[in-house]
C-alpha positions, 0 to 999 in steps of 0.5 A: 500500500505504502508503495504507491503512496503520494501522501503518508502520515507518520505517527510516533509516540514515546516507544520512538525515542525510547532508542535514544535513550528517552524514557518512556512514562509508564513502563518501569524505568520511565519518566513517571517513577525516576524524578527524585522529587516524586519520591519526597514529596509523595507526588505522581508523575501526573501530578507534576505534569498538570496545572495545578503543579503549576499553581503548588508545585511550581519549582517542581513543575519546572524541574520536572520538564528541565530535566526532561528537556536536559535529557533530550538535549544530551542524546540524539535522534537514532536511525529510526528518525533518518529513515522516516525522513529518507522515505518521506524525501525519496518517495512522496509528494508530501508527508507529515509526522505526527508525534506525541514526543516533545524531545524534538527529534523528530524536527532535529533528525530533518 
């Protein structure tokens, strides 16, 4: 199907990244159960990544998505990203990438 395709859309989500060393947030090593400040202050992941974190955690809030935002920084997109692009380049008239990350890979890989 793919083969005579014009237009395709990619969706990606955190099993993307997850080759470039980028956690995802619910399995055991994930985003969810590794912030430090999860643990002494009794707080979920979810709790963090909301607004009321914003309004009472505020200093956790922003740590929460720097250290994320540091982590991506620190890793690099794997073949995966350069694949889609190639594909993209090379076979159609127009594609798009739909993804739920906010690492920036998939614009970092081009």
């Amino acid at each position: 199907m793919l083969r005579n395709a014009k237009r395709a859309l990619f969706l990606t989500s955190a099993g993307m990244s997850a080759d470039s060393n980028i956690p995802t947030f619910r399995d055991k090593d994930g985003y969810w159960q590794n912030f430090p400040p999860f643990r002494a202050k009794n707080l979920q992941a979810q709790d963090l990544a909301s607004p009321w974190a914003f309004r009472n955690e505020l200093p956790h809030a922003w740590a929460f998505y720097e250290w994320r935002r540091q982590n991506a920084d620190k890793n690099k997109p794997h073949k995966g990203y350069d694949i889609i692009n190639k594909w993209m380049k090379d076979h159609l008239e127009d594609g798009f990438v739909h993804t739920t990350n906010t690492d920036g890979y998939h614009l970092r890989s081009g």
